[in-house]
N, C-alpha and C positions, 0 to 999 in steps of 0.2 A: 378543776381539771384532773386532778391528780384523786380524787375519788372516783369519776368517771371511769379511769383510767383502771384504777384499780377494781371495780364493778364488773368493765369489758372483760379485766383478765381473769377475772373467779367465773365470768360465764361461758370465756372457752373454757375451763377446765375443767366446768361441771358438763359441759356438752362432749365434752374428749371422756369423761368417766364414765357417764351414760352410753356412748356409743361401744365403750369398753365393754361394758354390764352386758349390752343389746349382745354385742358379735360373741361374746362366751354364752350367752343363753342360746343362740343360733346355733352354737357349735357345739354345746350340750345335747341339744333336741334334733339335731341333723350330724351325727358322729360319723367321721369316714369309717367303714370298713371293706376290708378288716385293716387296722391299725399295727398291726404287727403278726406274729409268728400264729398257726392257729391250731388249737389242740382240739380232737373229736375222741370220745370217751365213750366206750365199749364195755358194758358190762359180761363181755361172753370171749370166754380165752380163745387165744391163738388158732385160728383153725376153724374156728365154728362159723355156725352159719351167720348170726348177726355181726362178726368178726370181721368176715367176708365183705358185705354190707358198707359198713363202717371205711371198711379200706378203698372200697371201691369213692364213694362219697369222697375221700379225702384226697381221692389223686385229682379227681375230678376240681375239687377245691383248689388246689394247688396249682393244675394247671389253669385256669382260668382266671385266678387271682394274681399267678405272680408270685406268693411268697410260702414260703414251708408250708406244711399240714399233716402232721402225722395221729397215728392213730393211737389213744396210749389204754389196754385193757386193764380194767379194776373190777376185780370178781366178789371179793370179799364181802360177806354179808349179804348174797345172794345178790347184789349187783348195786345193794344202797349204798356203799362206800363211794361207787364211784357218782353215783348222781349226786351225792350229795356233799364231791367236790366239786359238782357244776352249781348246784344251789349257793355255798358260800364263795363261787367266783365273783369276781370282778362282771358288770353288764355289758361289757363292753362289745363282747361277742368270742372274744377270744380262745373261750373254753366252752365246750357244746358238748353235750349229751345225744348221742344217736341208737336207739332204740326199736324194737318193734314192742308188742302190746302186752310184753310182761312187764314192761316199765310201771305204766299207770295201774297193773294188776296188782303186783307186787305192795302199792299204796292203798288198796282196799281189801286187803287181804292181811292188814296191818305185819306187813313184813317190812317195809318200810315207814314210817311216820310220819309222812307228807301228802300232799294234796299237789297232783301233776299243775291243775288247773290255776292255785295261788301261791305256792311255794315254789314255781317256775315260771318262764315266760316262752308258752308256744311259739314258736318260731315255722314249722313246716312239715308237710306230710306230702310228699309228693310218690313216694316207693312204694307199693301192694309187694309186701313178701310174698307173695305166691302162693301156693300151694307146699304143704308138706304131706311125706310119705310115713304114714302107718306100718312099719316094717317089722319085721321077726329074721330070727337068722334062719340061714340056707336050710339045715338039717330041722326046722322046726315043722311039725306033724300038720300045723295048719295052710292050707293053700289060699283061703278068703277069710273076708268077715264074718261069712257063716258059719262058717268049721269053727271060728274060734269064740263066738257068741254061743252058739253050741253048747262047746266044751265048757266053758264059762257058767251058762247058765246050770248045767246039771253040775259043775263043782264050784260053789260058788267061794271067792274067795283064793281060788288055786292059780287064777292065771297073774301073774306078777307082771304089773304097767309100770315102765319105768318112767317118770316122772321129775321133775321139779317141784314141790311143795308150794303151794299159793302162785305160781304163775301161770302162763302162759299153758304148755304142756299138762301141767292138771287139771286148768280148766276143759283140754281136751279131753283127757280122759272122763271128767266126769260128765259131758253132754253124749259121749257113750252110751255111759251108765245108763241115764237118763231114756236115752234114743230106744235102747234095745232093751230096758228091764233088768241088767245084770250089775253083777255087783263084780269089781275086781280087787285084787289086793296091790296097792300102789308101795313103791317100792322109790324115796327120794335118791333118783339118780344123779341128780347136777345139771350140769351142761352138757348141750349137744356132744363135743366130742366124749365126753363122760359117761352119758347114755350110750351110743356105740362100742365105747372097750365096755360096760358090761352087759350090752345084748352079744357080744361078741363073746366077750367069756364065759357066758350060761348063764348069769347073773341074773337077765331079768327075758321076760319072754316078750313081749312088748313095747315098741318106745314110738314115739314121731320125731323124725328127722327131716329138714332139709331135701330138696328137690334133687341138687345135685351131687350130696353127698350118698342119699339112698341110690340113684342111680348109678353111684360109682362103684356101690359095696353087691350091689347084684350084678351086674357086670364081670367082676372078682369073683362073684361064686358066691357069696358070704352072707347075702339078705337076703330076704323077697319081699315084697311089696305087695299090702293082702288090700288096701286103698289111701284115696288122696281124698285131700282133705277140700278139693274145689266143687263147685256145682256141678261144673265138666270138668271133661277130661283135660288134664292140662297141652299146650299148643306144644311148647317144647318135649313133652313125656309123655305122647296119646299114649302109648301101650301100658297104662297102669288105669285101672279102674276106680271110680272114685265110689265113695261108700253108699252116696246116694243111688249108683244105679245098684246097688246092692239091697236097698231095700233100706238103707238107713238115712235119717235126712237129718246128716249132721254136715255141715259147713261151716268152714271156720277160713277167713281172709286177714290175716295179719299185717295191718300196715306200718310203716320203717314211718318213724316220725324224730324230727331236730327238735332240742328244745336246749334253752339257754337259762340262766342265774335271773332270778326276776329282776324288774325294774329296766328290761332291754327297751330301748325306744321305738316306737313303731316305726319311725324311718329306718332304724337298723334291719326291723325285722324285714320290713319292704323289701330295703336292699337287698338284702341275703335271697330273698326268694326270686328278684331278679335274675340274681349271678344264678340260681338254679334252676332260672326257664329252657335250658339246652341240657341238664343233666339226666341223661336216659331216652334222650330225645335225637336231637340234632346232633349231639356231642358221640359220632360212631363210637369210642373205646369205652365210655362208661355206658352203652346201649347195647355194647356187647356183653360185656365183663354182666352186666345185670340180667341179662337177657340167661344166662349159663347158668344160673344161680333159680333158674324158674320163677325171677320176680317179673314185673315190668311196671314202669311209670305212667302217673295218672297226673298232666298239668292241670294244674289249679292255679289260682289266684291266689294270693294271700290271704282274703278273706272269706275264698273257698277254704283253703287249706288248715288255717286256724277253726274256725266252725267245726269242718269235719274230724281235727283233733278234738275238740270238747265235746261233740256229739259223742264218739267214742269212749272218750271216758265216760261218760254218765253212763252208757250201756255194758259198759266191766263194771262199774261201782256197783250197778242193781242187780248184777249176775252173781257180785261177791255176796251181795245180801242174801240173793237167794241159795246161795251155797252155805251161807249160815256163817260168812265172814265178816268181822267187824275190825276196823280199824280205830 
């Protein structure tokens, strides 16, 4: 009896241990979030256009979840410092990387040393940045693309594109290049508001900025806007001409994509893209605040949304190859 007895008590204990085992692996593979406080990491300073983005995302987070969400920018190393404190975070979800398409450039352009696609875990693409504006300051001799393709071509070399080195912005410049035959002299400017203090100071004669920050500085007097970078004309900014109808067929759609520390679980990433079926959508304040910014959002699925993130990369990776970038 007293064997019996002792047999029944070792097999609750192995049934209470096992069912232990079961509820932490359920709770493993189905992790509430967010869990706590949530940090969104900005590779673009205060002010800029991806900055902008990032902030808007994060009220949006905040109001909807319930608990903090600020936005924290890390510039340094061209913006790999800061993705690659979202790389060695914690998966939990708690620290996210929020980007447009210098991110994964930057990784085939070997400016950074990672692979968007396995050295992180796509989480979402729901934001089309928009259109950006091809601008020159007020007092500059060009009025279109023409005039400055032009100019360009008979000096070749003379017209100074302000740029960022291996991202996003260089790669505009060089489908330019490419579109129209000319060659320019690029000039590593920085960051968007970095590009402006030196197209503003004489510094550089060319740069592409942001929707509504070009529209602010011509308004001021201070810009002009010779084209935009969409098929059309953008819905917010009809009065600026896009370069296609100029005779160039360059288009470039930059989409805002999340992305977390590998090893996130697919129910987090689920989740998360849940909580973000109203942002830019139904949710009026972040549909405005994005709406101003010349973006607007594209709902997707989650396995819409992840897809169309790794299609994207693979078409930056083979654009780097063909610009003769190796990682």
């Amino acid at each position: 009896m007293g064997m019996l007895l002792q047999r029944s008590l070792l097999a609750v204990i192995v049934s209470i241990l096992a069912a232990g085992v079961a509820c932490a692996d359920e709770k493993q593979n189905d992790p509430k979030w967010p869990s706590g406080p949530i940090t969104i990491v900005s590779s673009s300073k205060a002010g800029g256009f991806a900055d902008m983005h990032a902030r808007i995302l994060a009220d949006y987070l905040q109001r909807k979840t319930g608990v903090p969400c600020g936005v924290v920018n890390i510039t340094e190393g061209g913006g790999s410092v800061g993705a690659e404190s979202v790389r060695k975070a914690k998966p939990d979800g708690s620290r996210l990387y929020y980007f447009h398409t210098s991110f994964p450039i930057s990784c085939y352009t070997g400016l950074y040393k990672a692979d968007p696609d396995k050295d992180f875990t796509s989480v979402s693409s729901v934001v089309n940045g928009g259109n950006n504006a091809y601008v020159v300051s007020a007092n500059s001799k060009w009025n279109n693309l023409g005039e400055l393709i032009e100019f360009a071509r008979k000096n070749p070399g003379k017209v100074m594109w302000g740029a960022q080195a291996g991202v996003t912005s260089h790669f505009m410049m060089a489908m330019y290049e490419k579109a129209a035959n000319v060659k320019f002299k690029m000039a590593d400017a920085g960051t968007e508001p970095e590009k402006i203090t030196a197209l503003l100071g004489g510094f550089i004669d060319i740069a592409n900025v942001g929707m509504a920050n070009a529209d602010q500085y011509v308004k001021a007097g201070k810009m002009k806007v010779l084209a935009i970078t969409g098929a059309e004309r953008d819905a917010v900014y009809p009065q600026y001409p896009t370069a296609v109808e100029q005779g160039y067929d360059v288009v470039w759609n930059g989409e805002f994509a999340l992305y977390g520390p590998p090893g996130m679980p697919d129910k987090m990433v689920g989740t998360i893209n849940d909580i973000l079926d109203d942002f830019g959508t139904k949710d009026q304040i972040s549909r405005d605040a994005i709406a101003k910014q010349g973006a607007f959002v594209v709902s997707r699925t989650t396995a819409e949304s992840v897809a169309l993130m790794h299609k994207t990369h693979q078409l930056l990776k083979d654009m780097a190859a063909e610009l003769g970038f190796t990682n």
